[in-house]
C-alpha positions in Angstrom: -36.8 11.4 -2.4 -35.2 10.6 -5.5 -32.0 12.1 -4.7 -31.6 10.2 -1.5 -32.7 7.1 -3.3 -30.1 8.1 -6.2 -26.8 8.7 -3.2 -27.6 5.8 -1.2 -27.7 3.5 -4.9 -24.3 5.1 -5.2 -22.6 4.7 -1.9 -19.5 2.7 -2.4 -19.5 -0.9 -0.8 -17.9 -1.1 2.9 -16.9 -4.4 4.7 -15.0 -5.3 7.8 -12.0 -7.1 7.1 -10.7 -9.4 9.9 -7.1 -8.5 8.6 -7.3 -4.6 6.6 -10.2 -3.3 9.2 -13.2 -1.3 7.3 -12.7 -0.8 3.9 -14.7 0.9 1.2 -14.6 -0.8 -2.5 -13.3 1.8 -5.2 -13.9 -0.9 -8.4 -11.0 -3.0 -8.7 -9.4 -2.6 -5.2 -10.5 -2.0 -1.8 -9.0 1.2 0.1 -8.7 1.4 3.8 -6.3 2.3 7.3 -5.0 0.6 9.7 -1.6 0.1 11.9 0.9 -1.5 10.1 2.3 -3.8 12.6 5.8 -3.6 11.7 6.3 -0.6 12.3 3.0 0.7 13.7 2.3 3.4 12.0 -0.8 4.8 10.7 -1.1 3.5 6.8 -3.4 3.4 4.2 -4.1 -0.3 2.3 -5.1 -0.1 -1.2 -6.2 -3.8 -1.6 -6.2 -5.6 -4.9 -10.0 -7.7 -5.1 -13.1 -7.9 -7.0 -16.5 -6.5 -5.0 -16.8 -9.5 -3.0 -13.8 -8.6 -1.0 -10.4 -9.6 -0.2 -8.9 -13.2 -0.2 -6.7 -15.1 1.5 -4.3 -14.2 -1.3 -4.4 -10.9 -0.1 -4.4 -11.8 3.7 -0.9 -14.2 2.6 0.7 -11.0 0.6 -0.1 -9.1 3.2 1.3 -11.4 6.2 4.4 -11.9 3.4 5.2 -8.2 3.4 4.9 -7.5 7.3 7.3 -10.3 7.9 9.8 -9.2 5.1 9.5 -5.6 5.8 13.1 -4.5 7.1 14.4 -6.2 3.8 11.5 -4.0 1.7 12.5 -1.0 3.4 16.4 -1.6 2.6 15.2 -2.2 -1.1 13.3 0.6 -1.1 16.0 3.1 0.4 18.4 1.9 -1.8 15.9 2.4 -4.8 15.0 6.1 -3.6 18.5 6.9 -3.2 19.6 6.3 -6.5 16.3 8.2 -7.9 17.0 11.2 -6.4 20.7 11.2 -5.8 21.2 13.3 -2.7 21.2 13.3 0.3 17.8 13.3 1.7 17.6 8.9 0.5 19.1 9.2 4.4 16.5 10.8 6.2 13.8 9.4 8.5 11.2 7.8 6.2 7.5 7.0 7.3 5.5 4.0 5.1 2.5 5.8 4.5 1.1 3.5 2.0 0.9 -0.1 1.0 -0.5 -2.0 -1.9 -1.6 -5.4 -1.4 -1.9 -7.4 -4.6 -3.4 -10.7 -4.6 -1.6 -14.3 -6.0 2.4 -15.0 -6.3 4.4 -12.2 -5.1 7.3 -12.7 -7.9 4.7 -12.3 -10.6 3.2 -8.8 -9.8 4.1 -5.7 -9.4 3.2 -3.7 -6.6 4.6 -0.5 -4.2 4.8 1.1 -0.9 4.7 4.3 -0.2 7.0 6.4 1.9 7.1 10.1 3.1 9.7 12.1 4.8 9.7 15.0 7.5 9.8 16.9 4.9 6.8 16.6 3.7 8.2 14.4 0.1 6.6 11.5 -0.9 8.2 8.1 -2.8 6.8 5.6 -4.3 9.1 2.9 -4.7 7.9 -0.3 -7.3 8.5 -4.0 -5.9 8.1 -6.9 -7.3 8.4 -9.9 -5.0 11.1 -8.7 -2.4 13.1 -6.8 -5.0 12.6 -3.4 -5.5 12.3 -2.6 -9.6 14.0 0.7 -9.6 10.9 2.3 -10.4 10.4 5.4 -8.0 8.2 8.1 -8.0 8.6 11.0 -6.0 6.2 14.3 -5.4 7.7 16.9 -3.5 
């Protein structure tokens, strides 16, 4: 009995977000999936909020970013490109991830996340609409 008393104490907080869908609270940020609705594909959110949940900070950012996305994903193409200097900057690239910071834009950083066909995986640094440079790529 203690054991179940012990996991259930230690089950991360969930909530239903009317803009991020269910997400589960990791201490500092809230992680979930969704659809991105630019460009509909299946991402995961990593939300910037304290345990009650996230704001309408968050809710703006993320409203901010789905309007500006085809700038984001020039920045970001032109940011991988130079960080890995070949070729492959030109292939079909999928958002896979998106953080979602909360307060002014210009003033934090924050990334999305990319992956390619072939299976390579970028992480490209904004802050505001600009991408930073920073890029980190797993293969």
């Amino acid at each position: 009995m203690l054991s179940w008393l012990r996991k259930f104490a230690m089950r991360a907080p969930r909530l239903e977000d009317p803009t991020f869908g269910t997400l589960t609270y990791m201490g500092g940020y809230w992680e979930g999936a969704g659809q991105f609705p630019p460009t509909k594909d299946a991402v995961e959110y990593f939300v910037t909020a304290d345990e009650h949940g996230p704001t309408d900070a968050n809710r703006d950012a993320f409203r901010f970013i789905c309007a500006h996305y085809p700038e984001l994903e020039i920045g970001a193409r032109a940011a991988i490109s130079a960080a890995i200097d070949d070729a492959a900057a030109g292939n079909a690239l999928f958002i896979s991830s998106l953080d979602v910071p909360a307060g002014d834009m210009g003033s934090t950083t924050w990334e999305i996340s990319f992956s390619d066909a072939a299976g390579a995986l970028f992480s490209v640094e904004f802050r505001g609409l600009e991408a930073t440079g920073n890029v980190e790529v797993s293969r």
